[in-house]
ChimeraX commands (.cxc) that place a marker at each C-alpha (Angstrom):
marker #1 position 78.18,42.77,-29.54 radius 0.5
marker #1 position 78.05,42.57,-25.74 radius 0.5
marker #1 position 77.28,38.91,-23.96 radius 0.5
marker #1 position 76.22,37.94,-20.35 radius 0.5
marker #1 position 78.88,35.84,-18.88 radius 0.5
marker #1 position 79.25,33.72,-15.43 radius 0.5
marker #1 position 82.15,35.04,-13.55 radius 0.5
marker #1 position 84.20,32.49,-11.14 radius 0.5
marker #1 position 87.53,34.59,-11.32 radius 0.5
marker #1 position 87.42,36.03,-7.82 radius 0.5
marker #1 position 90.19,37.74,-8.65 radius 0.5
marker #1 position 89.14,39.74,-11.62 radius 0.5
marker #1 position 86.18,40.54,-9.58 radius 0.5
marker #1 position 87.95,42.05,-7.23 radius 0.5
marker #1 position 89.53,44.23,-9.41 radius 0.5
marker #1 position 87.08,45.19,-11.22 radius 0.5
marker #1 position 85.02,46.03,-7.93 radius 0.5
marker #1 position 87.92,47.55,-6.12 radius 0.5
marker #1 position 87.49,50.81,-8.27 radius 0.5
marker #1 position 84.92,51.89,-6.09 radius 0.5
marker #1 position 85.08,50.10,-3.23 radius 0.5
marker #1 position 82.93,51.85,-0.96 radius 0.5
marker #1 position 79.78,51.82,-3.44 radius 0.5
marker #1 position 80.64,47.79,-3.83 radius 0.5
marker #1 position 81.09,47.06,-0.32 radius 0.5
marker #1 position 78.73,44.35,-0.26 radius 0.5
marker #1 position 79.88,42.71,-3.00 radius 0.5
marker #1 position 83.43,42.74,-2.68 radius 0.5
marker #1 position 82.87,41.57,1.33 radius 0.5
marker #1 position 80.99,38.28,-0.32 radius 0.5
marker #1 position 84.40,37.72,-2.14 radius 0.5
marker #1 position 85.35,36.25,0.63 radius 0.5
marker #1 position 85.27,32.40,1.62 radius 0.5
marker #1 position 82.71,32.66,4.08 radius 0.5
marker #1 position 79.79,34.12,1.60 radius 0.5
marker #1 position 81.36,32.69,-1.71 radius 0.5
marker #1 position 79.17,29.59,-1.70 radius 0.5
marker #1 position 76.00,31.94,-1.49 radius 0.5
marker #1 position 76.84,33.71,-4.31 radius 0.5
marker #1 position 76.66,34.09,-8.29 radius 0.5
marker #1 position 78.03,36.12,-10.20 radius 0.5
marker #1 position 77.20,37.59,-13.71 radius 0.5
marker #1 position 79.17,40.10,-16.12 radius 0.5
marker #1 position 79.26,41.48,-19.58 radius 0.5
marker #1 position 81.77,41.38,-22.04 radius 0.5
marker #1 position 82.42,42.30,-25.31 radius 0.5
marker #1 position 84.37,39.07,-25.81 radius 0.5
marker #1 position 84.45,36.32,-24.10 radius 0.5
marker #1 position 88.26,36.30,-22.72 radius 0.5
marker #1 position 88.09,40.72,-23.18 radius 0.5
marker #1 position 88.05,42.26,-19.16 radius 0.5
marker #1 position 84.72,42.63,-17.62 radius 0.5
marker #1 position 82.69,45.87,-18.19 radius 0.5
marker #1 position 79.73,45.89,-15.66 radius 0.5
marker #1 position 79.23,43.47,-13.34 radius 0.5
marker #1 position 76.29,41.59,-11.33 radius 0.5
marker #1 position 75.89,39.60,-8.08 radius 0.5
marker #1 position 73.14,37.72,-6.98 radius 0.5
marker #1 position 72.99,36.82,-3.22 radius 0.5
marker #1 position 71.63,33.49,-2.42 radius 0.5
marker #1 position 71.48,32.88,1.28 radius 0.5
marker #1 position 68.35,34.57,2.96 radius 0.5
marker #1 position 64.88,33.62,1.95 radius 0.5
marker #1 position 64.89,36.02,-0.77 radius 0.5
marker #1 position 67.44,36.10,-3.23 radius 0.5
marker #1 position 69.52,39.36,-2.83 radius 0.5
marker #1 position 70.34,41.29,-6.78 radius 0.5
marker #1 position 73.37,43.74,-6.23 radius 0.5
marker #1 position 73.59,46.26,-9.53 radius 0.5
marker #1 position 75.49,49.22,-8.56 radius 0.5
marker #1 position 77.93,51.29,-10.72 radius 0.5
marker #1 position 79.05,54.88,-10.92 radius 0.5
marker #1 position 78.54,54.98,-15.05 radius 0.5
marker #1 position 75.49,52.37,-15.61 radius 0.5
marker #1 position 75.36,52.18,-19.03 radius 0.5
marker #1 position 77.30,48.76,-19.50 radius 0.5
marker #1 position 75.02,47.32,-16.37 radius 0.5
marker #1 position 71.80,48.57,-18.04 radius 0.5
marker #1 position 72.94,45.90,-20.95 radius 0.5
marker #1 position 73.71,43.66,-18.60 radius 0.5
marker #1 position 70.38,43.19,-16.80 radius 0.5
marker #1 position 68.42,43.44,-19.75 radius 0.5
marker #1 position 69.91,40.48,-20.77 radius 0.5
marker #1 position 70.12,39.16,-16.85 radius 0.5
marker #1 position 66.15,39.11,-16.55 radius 0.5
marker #1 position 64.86,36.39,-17.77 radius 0.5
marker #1 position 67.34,33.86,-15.71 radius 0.5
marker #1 position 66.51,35.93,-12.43 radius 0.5
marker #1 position 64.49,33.72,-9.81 radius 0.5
marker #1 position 60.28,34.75,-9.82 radius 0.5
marker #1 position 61.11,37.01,-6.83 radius 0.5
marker #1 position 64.08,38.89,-5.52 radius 0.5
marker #1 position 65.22,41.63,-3.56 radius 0.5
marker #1 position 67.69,44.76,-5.47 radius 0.5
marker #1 position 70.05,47.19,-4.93 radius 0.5
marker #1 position 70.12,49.42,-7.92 radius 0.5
marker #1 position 71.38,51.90,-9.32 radius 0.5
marker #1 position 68.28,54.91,-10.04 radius 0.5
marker #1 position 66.39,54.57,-13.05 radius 0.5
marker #1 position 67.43,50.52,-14.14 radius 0.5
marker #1 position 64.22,49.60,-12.65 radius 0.5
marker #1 position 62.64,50.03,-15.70 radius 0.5
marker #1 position 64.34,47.40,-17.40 radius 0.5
marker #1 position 62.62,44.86,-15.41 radius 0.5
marker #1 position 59.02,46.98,-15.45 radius 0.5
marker #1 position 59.73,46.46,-19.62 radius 0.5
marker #1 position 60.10,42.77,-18.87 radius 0.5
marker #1 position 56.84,42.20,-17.02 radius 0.5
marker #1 position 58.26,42.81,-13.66 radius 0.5
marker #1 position 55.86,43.73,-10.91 radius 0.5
marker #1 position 58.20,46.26,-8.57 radius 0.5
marker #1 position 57.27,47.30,-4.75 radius 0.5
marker #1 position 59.47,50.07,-4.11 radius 0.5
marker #1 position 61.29,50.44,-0.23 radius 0.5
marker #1 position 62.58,53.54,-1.41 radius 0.5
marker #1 position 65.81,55.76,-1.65 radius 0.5
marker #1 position 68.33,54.49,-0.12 radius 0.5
marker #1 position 72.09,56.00,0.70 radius 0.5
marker #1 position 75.55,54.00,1.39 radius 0.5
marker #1 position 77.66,55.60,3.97 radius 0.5
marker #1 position 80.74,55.03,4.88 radius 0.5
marker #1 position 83.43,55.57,7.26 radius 0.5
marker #1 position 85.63,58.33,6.31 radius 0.5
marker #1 position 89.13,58.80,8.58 radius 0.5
marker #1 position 88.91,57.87,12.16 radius 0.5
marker #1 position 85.70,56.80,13.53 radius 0.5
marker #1 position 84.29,59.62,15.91 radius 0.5
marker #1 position 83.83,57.67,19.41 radius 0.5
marker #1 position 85.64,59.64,22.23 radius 0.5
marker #1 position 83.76,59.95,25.21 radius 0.5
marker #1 position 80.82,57.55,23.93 radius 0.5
marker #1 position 80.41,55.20,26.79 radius 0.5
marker #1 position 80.12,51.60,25.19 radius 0.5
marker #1 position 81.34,50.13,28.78 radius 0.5
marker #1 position 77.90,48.13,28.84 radius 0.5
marker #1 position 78.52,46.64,24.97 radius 0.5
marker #1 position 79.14,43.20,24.85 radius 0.5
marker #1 position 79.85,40.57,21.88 radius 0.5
marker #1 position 76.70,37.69,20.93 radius 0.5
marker #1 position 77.57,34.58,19.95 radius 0.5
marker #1 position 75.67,31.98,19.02 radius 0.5
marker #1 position 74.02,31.09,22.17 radius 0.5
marker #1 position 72.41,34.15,21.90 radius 0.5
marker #1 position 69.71,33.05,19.08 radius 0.5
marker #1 position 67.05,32.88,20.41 radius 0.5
marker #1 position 66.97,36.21,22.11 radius 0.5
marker #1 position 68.56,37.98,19.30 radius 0.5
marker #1 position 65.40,36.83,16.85 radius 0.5
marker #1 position 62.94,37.94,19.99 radius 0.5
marker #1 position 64.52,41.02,19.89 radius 0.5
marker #1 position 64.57,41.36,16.16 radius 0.5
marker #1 position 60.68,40.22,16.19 radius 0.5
marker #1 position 59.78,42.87,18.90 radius 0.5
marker #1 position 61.98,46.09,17.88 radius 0.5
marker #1 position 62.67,45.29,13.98 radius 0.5
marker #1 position 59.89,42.89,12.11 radius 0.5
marker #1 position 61.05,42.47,8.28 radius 0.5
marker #1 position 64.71,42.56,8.98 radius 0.5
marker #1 position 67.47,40.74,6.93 radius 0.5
marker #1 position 69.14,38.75,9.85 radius 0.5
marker #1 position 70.64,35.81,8.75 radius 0.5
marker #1 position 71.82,33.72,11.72 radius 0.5
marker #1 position 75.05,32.68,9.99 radius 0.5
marker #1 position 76.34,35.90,10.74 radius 0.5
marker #1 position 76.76,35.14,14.78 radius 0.5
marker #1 position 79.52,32.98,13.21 radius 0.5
marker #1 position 81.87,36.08,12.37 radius 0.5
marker #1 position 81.72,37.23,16.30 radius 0.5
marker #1 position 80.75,41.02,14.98 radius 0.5
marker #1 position 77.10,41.20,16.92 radius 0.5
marker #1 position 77.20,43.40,19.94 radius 0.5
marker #1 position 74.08,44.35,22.02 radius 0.5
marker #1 position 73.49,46.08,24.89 radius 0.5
marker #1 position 71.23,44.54,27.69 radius 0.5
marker #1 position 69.03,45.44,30.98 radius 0.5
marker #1 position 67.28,43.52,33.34 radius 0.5
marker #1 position 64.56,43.08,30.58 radius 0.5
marker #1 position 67.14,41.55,28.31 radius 0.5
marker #1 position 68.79,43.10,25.02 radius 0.5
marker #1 position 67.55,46.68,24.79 radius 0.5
marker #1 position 70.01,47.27,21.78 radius 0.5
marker #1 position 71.91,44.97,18.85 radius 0.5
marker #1 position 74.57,46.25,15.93 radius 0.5
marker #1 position 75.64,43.69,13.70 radius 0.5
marker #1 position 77.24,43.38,10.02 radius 0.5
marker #1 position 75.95,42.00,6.57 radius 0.5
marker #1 position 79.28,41.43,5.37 radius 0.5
marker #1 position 82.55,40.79,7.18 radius 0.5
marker #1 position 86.09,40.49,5.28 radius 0.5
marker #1 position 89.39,40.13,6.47 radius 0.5
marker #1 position 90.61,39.10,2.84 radius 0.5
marker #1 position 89.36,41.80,1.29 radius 0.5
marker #1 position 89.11,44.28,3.87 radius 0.5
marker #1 position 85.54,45.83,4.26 radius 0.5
marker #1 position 83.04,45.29,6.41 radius 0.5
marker #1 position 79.11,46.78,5.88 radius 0.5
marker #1 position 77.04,47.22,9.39 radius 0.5
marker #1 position 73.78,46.09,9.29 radius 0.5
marker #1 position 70.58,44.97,11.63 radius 0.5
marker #1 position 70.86,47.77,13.61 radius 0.5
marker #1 position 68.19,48.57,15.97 radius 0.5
marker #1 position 67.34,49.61,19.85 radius 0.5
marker #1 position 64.07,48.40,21.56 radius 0.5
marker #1 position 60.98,51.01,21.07 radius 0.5
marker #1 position 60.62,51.77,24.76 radius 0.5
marker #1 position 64.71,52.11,24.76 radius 0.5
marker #1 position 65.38,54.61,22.33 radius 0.5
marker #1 position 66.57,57.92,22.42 radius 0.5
marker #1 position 69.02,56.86,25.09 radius 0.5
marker #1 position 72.22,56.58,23.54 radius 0.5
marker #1 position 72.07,52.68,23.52 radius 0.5
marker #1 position 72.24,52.29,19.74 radius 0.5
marker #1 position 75.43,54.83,19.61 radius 0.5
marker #1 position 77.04,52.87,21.84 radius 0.5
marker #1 position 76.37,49.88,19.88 radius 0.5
marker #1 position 77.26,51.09,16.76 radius 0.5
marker #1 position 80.25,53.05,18.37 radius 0.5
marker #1 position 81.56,50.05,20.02 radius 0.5
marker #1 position 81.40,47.88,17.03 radius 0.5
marker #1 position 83.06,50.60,14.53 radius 0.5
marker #1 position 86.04,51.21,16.50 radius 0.5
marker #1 position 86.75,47.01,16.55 radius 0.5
marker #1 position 85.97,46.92,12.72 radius 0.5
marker #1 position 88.42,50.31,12.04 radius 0.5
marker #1 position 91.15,48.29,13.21 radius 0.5
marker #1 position 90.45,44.86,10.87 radius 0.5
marker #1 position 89.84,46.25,7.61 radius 0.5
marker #1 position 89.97,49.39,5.69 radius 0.5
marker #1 position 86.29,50.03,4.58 radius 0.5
marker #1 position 83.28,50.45,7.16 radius 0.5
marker #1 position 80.48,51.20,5.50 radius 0.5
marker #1 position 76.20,50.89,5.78 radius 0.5
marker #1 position 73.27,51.09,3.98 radius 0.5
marker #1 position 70.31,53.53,5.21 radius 0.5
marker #1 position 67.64,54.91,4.13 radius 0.5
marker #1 position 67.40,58.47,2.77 radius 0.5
marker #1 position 64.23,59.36,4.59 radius 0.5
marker #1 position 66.08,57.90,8.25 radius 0.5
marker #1 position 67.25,61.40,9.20 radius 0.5
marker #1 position 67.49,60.46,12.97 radius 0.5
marker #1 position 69.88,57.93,11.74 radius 0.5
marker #1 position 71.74,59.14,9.22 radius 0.5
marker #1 position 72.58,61.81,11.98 radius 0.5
marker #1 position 73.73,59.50,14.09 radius 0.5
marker #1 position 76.53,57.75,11.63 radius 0.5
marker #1 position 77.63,61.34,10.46 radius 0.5
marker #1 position 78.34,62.04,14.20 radius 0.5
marker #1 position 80.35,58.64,14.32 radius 0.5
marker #1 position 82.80,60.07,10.93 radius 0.5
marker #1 position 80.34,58.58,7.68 radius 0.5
marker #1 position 79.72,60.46,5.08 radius 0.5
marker #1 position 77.17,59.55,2.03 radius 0.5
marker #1 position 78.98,58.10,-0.63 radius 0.5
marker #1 position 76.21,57.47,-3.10 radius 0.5
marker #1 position 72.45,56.34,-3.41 radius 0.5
marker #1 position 70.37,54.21,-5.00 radius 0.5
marker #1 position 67.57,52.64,-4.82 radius 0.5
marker #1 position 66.02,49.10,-3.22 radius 0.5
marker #1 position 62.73,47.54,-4.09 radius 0.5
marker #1 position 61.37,43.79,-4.53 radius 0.5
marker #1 position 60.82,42.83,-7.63 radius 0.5
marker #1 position 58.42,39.43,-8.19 radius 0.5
marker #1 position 56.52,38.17,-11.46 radius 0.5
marker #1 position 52.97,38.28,-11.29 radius 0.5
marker #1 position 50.90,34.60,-11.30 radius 0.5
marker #1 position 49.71,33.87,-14.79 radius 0.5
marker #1 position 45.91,34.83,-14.69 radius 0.5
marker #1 position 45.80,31.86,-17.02 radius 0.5
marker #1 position 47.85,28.82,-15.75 radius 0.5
marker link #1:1,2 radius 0.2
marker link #1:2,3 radius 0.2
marker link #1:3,4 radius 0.2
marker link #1:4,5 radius 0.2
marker link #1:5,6 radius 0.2
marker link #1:6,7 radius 0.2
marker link #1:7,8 radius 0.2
marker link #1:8,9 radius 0.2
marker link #1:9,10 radius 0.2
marker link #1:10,11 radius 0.2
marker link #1:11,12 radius 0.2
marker link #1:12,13 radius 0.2
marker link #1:13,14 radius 0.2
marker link #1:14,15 radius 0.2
marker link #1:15,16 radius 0.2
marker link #1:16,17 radius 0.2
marker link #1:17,18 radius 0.2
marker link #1:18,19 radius 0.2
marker link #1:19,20 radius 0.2
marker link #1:20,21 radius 0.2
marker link #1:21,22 radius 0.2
marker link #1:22,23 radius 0.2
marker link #1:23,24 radius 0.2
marker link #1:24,25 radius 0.2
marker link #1:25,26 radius 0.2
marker link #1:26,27 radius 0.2
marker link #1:27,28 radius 0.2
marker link #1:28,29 radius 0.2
marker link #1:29,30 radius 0.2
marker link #1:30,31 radius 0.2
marker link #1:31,32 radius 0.2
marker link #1:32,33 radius 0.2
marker link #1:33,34 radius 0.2
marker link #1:34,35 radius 0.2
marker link #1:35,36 radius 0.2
marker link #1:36,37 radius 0.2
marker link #1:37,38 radius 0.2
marker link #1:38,39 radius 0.2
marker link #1:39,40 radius 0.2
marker link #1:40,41 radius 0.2
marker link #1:41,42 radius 0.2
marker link #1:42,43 radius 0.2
marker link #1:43,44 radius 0.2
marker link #1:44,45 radius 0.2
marker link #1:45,46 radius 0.2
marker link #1:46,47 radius 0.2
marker link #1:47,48 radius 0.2
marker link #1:48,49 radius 0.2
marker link #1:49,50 radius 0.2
marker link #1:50,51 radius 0.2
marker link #1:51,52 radius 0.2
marker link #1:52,53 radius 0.2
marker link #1:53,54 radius 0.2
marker link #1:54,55 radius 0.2
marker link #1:55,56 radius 0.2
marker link #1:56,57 radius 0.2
marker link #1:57,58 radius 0.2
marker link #1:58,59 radius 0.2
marker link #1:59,60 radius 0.2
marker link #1:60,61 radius 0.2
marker link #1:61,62 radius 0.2
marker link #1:62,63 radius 0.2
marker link #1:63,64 radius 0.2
marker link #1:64,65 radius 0.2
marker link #1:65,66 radius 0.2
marker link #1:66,67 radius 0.2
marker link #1:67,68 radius 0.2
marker link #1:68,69 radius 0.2
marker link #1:69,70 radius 0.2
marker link #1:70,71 radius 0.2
marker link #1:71,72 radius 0.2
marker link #1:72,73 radius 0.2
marker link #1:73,74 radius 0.2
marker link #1:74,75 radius 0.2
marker link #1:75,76 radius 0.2
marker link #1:76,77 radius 0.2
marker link #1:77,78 radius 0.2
marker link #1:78,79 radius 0.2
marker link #1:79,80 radius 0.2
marker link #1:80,81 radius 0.2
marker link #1:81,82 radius 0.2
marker link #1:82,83 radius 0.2
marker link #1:83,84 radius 0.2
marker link #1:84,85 radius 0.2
marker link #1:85,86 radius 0.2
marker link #1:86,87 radius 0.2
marker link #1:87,88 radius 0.2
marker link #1:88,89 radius 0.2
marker link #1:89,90 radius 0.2
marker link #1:90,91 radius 0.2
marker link #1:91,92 radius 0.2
marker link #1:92,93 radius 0.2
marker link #1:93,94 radius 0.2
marker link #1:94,95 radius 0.2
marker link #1:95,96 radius 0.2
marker link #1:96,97 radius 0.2
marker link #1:97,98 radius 0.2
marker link #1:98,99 radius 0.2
marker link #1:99,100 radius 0.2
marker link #1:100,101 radius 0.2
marker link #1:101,102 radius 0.2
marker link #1:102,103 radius 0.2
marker link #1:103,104 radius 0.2
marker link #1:104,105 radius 0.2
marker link #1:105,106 radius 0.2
marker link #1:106,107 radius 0.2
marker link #1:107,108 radius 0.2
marker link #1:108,109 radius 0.2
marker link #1:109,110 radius 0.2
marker link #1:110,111 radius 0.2
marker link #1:111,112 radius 0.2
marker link #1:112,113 radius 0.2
marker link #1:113,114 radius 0.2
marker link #1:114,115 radius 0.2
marker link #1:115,116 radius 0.2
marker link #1:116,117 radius 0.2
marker link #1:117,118 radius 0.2
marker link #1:118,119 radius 0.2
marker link #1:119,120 radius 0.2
marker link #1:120,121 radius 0.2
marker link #1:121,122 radius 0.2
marker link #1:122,123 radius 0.2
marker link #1:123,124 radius 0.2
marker link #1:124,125 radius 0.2
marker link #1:125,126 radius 0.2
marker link #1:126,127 radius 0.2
marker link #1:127,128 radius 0.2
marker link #1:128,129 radius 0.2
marker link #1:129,130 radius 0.2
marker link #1:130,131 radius 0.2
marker link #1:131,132 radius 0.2
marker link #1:132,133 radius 0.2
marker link #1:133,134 radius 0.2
marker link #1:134,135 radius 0.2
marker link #1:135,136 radius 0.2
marker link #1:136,137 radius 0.2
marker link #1:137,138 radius 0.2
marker link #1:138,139 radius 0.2
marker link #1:139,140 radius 0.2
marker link #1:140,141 radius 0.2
marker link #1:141,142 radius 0.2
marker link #1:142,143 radius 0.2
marker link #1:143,144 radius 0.2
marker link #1:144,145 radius 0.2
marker link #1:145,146 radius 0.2
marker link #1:146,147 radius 0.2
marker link #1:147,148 radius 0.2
marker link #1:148,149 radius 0.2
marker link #1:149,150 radius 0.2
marker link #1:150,151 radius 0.2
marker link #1:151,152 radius 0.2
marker link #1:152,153 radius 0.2
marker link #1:153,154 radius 0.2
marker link #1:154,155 radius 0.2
marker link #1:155,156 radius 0.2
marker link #1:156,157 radius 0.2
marker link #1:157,158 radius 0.2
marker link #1:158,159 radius 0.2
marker link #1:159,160 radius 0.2
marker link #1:160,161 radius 0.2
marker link #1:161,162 radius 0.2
marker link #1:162,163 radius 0.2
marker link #1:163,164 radius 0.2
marker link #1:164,165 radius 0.2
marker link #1:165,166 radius 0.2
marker link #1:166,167 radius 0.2
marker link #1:167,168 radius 0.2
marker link #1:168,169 radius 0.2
marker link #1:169,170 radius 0.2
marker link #1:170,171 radius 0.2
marker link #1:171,172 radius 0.2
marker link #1:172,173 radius 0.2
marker link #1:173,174 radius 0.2
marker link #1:174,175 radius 0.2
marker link #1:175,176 radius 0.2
marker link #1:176,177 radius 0.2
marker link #1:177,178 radius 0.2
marker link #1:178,179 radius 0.2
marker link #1:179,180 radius 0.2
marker link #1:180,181 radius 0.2
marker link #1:181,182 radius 0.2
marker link #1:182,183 radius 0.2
marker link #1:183,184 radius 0.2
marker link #1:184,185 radius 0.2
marker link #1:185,186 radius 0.2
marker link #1:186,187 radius 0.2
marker link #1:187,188 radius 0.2
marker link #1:188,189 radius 0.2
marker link #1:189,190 radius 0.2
marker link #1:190,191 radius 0.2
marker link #1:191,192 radius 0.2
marker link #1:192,193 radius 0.2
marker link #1:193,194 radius 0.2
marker link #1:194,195 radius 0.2
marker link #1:195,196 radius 0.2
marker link #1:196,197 radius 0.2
marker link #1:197,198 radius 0.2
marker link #1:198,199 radius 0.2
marker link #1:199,200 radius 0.2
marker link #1:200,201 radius 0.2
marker link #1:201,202 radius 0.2
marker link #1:202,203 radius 0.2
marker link #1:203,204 radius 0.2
marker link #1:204,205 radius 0.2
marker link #1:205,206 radius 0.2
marker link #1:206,207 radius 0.2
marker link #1:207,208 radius 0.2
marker link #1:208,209 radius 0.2
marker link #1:209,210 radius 0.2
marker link #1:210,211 radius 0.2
marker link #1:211,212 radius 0.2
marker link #1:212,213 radius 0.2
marker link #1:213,214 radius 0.2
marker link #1:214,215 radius 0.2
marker link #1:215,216 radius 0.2
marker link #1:216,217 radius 0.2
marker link #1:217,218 radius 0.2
marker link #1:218,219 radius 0.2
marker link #1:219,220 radius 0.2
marker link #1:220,221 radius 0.2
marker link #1:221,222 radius 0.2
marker link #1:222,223 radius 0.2
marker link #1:223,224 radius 0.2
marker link #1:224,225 radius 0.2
marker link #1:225,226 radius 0.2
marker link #1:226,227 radius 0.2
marker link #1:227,228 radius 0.2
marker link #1:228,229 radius 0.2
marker link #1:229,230 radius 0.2
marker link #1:230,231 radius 0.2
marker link #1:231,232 radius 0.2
marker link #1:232,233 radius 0.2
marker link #1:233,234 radius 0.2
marker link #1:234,235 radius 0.2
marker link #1:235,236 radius 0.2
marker link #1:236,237 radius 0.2
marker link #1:237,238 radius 0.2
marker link #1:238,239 radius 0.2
marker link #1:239,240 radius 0.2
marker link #1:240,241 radius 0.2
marker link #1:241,242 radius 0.2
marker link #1:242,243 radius 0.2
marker link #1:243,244 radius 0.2
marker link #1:244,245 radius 0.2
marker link #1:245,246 radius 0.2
marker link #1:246,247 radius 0.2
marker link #1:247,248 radius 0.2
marker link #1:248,249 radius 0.2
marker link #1:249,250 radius 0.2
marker link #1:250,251 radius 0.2
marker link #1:251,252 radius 0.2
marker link #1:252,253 radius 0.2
marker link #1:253,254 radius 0.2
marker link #1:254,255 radius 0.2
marker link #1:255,256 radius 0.2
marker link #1:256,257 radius 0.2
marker link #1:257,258 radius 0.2
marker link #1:258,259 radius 0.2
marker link #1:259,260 radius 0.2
marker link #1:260,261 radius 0.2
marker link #1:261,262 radius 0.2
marker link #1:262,263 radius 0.2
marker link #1:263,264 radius 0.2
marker link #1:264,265 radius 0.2
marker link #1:265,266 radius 0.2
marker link #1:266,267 radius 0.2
marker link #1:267,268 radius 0.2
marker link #1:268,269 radius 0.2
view
């Protein structure tokens, strides 16, 4: 008999993540001290001191709570979340792998699907020569309030979270109307060595100019040379963009899929 465990062993996380690092970017970059305290983490056992066979993060910090389910041979995880369900919050976002949505459409579930997604990541030495990211320059946190303008006008819905000025990886590009492009990262560790892009996005009037190359460009080639895995999330239907990050050296590395997932009011409270 399996059972759903809490894991606080960072270390036997890690491990157990590190066997496919690139498809557990995410979760292995919230290892680390900075994102720690947002985090909880589930796993399944066979015994209670036996090693970990699937594991399960849940992502605390934005608005919406943040599910992470990936693995290369699902069958332990499929256990996992069936037993995971009923202790998930009423409403939550999830990365999963294809086909373990139905485990929570069994459990009542009400599922509004954003659709395939793929991870890519970095493979060798980013592709940058002759990319002109003169113009790039680092936001801090004095940059707020423009950077959520900017979000607000060129990308409504996105999953900035603030904290992330913190780590000093935000670059943008501006003009005399202000920021006309922004890359950025989800996750950021020096500890463990990855680092996911994320909240990437040019102005609508300012696209198709190169200015979110040079972004991304610009920000790849400081993150090759911190940590071992650069990787991002994108979806399968983006073909402009998923263009644009295999002409920077990424490659797909696997898919899945990402959807909300919220229980539906009680018709009789």
């Amino acid at each position: 008999m399996t059972h759903l465990v809490s894991v606080h062993d960072r270390q036997a996380l890690a491990d157990f993540l590190g066997k496919d690092s690139r498809r557990h970017i995410y979760a292995l970059g919230d290892l680390d001290p900075f994102f720690w305290p947002s985090t909880q983490w589930y796993g399944l056992k066979e015994d209670r001191d036996g090693p970990l066979l699937a594991v399960a993060l849940l992502y605390l910090a934005p608005n919406v709570p943040t599910l992470l389910a990936l693995d290369q041979e699902p069958q332990h995880l499929r256990d996992l979340l069936e037993k995971l369900g009923p202790l998930l919050p009423r409403r939550f976002y999830a990365h999963i792998e294809h086909g373990l949505e139905t485990i929570f459409q069994a459990q009542g579930w009400r599922m509004d699907p954003n659709g395939p997604h793929h991870r890519m990541a970095l493979v060798g030495q980013p592709i940058t020569k002759g990319i002109d990211t003169s113009r790039v320059q680092t936001l801090t946190e004095a940059d707020l309030p423009e950077l959520l303008e900017f979000y607000a006008h060129s990308y409504p819905g996105n999953w900035f979270d603030p904290r992330m000025l913190q780590t000093g990886r935000y670059v943008g590009i501006r003009g005399e109307d202000g920021l006309r492009a922004v890359a950025g990262i989800h996750v950021h560790s020096l500890s463990y060595a990855v680092a996911a892009l994320g909240n990437i996005t040019t102005a609508p009037e300012h696209r198709r100019k190169g200015l979110g190359k040079a972004t991304v460009a610009a920000l790849v080639d400081t993150l090759h040379q911190e940590v071992d895995e650069v990787a991002l999330n994108v979806h399968a239907d983006n073909h402009g963009a998923i263009a644009l990050y295999r002409a920077l050296g990424f490659e797909i590395h696997c898919s899945f899929l990402e959807a909300m997932f919220s229980i539906p009011p009680n018709p009789n409270p």
